[in-house]
DSSP file (Angstrom, degrees, kcal/mol; ACC not computed):
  #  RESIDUE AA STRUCTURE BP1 BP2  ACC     N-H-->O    O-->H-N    N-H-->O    O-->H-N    TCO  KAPPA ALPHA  PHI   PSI    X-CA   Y-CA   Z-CA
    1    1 A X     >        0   0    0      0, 0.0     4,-1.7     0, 0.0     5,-0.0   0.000 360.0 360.0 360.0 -31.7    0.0    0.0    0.0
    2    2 A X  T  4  +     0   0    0      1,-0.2     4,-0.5     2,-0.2    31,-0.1   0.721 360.0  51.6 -67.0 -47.1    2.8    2.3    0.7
    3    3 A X  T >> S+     0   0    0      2,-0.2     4,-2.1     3,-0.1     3,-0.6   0.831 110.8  43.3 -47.2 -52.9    4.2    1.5   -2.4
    4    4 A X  H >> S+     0   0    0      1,-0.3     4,-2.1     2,-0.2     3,-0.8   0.993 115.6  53.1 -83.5 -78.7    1.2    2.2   -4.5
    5    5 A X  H 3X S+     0   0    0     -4,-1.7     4,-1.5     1,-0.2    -1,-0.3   0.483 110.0  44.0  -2.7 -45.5    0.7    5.3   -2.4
    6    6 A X  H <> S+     0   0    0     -3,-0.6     4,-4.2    -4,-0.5    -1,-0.2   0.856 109.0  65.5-105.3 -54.7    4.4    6.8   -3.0
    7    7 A X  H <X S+     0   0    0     -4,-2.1     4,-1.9    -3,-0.8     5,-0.3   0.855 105.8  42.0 -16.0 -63.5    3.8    5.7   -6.8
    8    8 A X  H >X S+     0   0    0     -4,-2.1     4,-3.7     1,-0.2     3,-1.9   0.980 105.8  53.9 -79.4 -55.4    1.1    8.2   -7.2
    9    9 A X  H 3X S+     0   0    0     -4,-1.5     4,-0.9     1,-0.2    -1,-0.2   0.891 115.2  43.6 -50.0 -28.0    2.2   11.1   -5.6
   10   10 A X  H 3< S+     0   0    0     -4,-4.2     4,-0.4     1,-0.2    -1,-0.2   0.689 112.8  53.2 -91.9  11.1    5.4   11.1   -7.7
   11   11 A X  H <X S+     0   0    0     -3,-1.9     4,-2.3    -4,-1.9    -2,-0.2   0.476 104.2  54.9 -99.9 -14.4    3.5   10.3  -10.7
   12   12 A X  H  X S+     0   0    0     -4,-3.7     4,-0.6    -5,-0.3    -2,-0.1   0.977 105.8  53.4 -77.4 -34.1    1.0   13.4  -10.2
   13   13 A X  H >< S+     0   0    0     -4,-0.9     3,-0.7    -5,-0.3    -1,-0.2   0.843 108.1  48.1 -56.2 -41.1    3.8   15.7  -10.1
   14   14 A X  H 34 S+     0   0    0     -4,-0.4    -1,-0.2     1,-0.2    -2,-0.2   0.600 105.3  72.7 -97.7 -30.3    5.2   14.3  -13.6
   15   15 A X  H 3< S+     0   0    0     -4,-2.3     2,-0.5     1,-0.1    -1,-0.2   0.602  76.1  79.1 -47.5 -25.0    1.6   14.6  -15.1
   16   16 A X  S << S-     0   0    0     -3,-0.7     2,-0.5    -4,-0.6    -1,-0.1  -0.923  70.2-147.0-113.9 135.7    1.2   17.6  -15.4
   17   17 A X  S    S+     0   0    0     -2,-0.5     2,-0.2     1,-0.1    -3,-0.1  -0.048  87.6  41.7 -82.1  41.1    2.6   19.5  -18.2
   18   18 A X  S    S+     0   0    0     -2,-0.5     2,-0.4     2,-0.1    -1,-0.1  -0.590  70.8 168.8-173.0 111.4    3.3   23.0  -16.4
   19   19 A X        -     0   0    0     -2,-0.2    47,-0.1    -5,-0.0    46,-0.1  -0.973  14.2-156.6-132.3 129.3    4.9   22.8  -12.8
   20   20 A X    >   -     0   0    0     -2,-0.4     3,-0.9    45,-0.1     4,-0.2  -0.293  34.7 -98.1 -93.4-179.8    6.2   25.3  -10.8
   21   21 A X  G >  S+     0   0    0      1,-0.3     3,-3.3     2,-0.2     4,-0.2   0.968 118.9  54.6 -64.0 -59.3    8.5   25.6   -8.1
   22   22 A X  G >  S+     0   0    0      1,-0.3     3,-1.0     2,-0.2    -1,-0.3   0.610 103.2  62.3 -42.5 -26.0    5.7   25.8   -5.2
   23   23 A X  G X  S+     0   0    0     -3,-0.9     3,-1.7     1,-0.2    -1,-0.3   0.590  84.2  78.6 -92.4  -5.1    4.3   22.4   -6.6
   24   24 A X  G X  S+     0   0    0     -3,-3.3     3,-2.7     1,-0.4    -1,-0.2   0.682  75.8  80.0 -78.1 -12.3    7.7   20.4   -5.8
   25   25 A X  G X  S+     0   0    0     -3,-1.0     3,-2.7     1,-0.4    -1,-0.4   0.920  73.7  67.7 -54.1 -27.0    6.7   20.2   -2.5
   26   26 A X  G <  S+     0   0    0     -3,-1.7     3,-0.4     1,-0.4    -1,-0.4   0.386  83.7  72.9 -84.9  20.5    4.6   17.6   -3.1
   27   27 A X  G <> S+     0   0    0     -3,-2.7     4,-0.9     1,-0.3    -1,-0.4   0.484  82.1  72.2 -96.2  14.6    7.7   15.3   -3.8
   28   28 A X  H <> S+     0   0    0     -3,-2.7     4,-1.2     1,-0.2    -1,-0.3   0.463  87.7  71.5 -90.3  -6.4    8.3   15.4   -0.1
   29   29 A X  H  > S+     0   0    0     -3,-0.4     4,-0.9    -4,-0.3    -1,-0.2   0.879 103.1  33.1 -71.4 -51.8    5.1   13.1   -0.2
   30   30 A X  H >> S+     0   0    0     -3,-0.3     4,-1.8    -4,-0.3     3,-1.7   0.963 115.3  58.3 -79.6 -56.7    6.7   10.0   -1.7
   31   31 A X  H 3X S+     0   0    0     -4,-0.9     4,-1.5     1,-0.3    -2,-0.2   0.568 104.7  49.9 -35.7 -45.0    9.7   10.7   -0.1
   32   32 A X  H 3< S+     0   0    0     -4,-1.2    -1,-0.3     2,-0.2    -2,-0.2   0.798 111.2  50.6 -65.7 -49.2    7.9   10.6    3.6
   33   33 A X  H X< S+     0   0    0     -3,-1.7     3,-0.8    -4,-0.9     4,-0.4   0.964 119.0  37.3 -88.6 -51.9    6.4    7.4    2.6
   34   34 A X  H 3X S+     0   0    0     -4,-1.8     4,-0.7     1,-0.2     3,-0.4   0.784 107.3  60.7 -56.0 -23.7   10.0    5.9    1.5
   35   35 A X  T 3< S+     0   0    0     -4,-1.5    -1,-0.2     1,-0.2    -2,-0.2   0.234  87.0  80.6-110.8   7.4   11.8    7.3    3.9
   36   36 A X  T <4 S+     0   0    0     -3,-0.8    -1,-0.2     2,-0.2    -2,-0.1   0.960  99.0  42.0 -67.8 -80.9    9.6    5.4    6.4
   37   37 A X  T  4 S-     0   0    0     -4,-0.4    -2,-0.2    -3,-0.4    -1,-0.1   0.666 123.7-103.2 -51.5 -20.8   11.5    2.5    6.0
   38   38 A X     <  -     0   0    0     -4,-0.7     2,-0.4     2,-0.0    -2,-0.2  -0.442  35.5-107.9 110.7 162.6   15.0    4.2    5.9
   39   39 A X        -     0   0    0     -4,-0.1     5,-0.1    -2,-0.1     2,-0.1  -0.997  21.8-122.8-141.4 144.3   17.1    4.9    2.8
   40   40 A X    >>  -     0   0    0     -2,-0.4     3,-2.6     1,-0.1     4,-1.0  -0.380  31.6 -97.9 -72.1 159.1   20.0    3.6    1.5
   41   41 A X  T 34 S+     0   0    0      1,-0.3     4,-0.2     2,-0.2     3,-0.2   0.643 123.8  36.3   1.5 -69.8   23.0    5.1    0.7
   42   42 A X  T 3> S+     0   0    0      1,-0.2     4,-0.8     2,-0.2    -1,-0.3   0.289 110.3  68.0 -89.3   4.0   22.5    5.5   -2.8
   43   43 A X  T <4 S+     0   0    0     -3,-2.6     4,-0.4     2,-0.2    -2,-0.2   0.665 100.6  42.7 -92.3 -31.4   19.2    6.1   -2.0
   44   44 A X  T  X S+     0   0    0     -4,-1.0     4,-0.6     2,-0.2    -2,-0.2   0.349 102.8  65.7-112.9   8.6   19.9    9.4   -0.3
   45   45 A X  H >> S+     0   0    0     -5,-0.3     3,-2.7    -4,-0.2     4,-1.0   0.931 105.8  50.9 -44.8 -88.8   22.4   10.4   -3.0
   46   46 A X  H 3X S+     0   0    0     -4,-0.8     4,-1.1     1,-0.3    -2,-0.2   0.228 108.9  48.4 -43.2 -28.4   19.2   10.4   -4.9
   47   47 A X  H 34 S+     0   0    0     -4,-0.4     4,-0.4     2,-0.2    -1,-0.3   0.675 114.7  42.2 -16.8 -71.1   17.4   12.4   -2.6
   48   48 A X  H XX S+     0   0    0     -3,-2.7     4,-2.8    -4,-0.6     3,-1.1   0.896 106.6  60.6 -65.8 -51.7   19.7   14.8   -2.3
   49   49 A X  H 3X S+     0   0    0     -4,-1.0     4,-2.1     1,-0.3     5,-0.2   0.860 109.4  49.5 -51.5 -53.6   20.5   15.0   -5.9
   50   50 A X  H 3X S+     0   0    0     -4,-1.1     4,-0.9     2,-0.2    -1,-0.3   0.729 107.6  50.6 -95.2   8.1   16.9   15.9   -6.3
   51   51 A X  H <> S+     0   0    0     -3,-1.1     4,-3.7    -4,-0.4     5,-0.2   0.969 102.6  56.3 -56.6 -74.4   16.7   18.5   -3.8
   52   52 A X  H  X>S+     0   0    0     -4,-2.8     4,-2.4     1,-0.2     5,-0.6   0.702 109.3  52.0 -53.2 -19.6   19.6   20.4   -5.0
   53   53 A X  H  <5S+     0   0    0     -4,-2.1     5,-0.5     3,-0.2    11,-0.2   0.937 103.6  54.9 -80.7 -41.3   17.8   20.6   -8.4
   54   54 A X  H  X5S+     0   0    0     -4,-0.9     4,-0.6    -5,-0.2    -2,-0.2   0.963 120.8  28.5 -24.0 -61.5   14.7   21.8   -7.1
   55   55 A X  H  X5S+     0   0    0     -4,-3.7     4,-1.3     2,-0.1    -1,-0.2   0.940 122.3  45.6 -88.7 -30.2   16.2   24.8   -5.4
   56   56 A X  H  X5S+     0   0    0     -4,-2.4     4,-2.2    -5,-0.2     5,-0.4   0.983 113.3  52.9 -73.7 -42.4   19.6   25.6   -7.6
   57   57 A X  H  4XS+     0   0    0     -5,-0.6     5,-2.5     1,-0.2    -1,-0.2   0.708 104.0  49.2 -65.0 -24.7   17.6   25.3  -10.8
   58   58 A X  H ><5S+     0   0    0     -4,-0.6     3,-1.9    -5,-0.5    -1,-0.2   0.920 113.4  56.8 -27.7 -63.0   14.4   27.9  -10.1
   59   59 A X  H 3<5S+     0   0    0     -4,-1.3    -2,-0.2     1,-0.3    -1,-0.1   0.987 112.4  34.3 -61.7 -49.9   17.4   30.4   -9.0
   60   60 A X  T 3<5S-     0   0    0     -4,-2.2    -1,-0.3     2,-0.1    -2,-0.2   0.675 121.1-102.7 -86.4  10.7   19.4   30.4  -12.4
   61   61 A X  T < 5S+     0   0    0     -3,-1.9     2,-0.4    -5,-0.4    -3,-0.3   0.971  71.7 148.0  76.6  40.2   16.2   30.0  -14.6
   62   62 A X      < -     0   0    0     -5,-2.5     2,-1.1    -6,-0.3    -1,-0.2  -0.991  52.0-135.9-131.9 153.7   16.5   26.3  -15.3
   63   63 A X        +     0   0    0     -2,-0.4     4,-0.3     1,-0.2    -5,-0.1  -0.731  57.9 129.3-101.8  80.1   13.8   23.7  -15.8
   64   64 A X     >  +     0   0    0     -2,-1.1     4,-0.7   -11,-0.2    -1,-0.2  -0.052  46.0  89.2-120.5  39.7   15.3   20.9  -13.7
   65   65 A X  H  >>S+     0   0    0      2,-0.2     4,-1.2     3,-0.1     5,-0.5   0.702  85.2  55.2 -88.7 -47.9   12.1   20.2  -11.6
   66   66 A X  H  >5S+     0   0    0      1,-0.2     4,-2.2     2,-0.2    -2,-0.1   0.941 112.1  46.8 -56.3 -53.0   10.9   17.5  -14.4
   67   67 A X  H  >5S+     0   0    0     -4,-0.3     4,-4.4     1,-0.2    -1,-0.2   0.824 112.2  47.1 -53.5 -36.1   14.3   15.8  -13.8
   68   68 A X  H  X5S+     0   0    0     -4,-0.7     4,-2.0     2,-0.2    -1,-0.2   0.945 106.4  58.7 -56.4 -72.2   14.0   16.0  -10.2
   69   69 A X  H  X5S+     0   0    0     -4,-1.2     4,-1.1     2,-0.2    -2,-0.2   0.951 111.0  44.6  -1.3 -88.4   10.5   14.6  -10.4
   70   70 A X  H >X<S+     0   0    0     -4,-2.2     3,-1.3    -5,-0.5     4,-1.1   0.784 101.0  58.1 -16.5 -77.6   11.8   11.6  -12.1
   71   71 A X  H >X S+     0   0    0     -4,-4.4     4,-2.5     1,-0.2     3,-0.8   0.969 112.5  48.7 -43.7 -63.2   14.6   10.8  -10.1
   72   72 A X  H 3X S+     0   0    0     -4,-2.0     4,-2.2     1,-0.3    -2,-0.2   0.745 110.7  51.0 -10.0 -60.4   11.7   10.7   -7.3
   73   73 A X  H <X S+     0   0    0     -3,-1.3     4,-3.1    -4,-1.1    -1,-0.3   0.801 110.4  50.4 -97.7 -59.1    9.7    8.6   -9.5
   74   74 A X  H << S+     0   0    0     -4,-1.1    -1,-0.2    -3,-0.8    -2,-0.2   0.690 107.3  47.7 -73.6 -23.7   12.6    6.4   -9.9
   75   75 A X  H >X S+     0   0    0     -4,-2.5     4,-1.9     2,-0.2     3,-1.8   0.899 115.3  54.6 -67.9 -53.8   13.6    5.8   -6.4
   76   76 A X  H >X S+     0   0    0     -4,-2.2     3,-1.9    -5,-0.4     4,-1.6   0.985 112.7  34.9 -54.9 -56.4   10.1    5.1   -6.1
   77   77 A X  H 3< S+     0   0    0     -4,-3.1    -1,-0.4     1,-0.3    -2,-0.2   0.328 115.4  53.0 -86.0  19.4    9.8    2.7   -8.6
   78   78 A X  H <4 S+     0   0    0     -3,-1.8    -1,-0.3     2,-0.1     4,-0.2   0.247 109.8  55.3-103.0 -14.9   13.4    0.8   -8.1
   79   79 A X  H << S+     0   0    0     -3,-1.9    -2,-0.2    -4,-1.9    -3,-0.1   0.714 112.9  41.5 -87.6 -17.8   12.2    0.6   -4.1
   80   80 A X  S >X S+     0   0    0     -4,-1.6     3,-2.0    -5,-0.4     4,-1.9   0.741 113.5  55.6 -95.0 -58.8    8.8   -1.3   -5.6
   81   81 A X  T 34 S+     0   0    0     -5,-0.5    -2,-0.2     1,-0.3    -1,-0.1   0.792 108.0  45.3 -33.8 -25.0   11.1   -3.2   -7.9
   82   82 A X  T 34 S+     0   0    0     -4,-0.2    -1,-0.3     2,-0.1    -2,-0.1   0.324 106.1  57.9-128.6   0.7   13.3   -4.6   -5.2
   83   83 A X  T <4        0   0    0     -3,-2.0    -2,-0.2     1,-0.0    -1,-0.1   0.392 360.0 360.0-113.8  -4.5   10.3   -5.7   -2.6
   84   84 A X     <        0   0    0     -4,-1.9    -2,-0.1     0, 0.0    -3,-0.1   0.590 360.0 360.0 -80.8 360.0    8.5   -8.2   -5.3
């Protein structure tokens, strides 16, 4: 359920085709749910990785929120991947 749960919230962000900075919170959503269980190493690279695009890219005028998204999206879905 957690899974499924984590799934959506980083897939709503990545649905819609215009997102702004103020909407990235919501990737703390999935994040909350993984982050339940604890994160690995390379897991909070990834984490981090999509933080720091979230805040540096807004400030120099660059579109890294969809990448950031993703990575989310991909943690999610390598964290689903790796409990079947």
């Amino acid at each position: 359920m957690v899974r499924e749960a984590a799934g959506l919230a980083a897939a709503t962000i990545l649905a819609s085709p215009y997102a702004f900075i103020y909407d990235f919170v919501m990737l703390a959503i999935p994040l909350v749910f993984l982050g339940r269980a604890g994160f690995s190493g390379k897991e909070l690279a990834v984490v981090v990785a999509a933080a720091l695009l979230v805040g540096w890219g807004p400030a120099d005028h660059l579109s890294t929120g969809l990448l950031a998204g993703l990575l989310v999206f991909g943690l999610v879905a390598a964290r689903a991947a790796s409990q079947t």
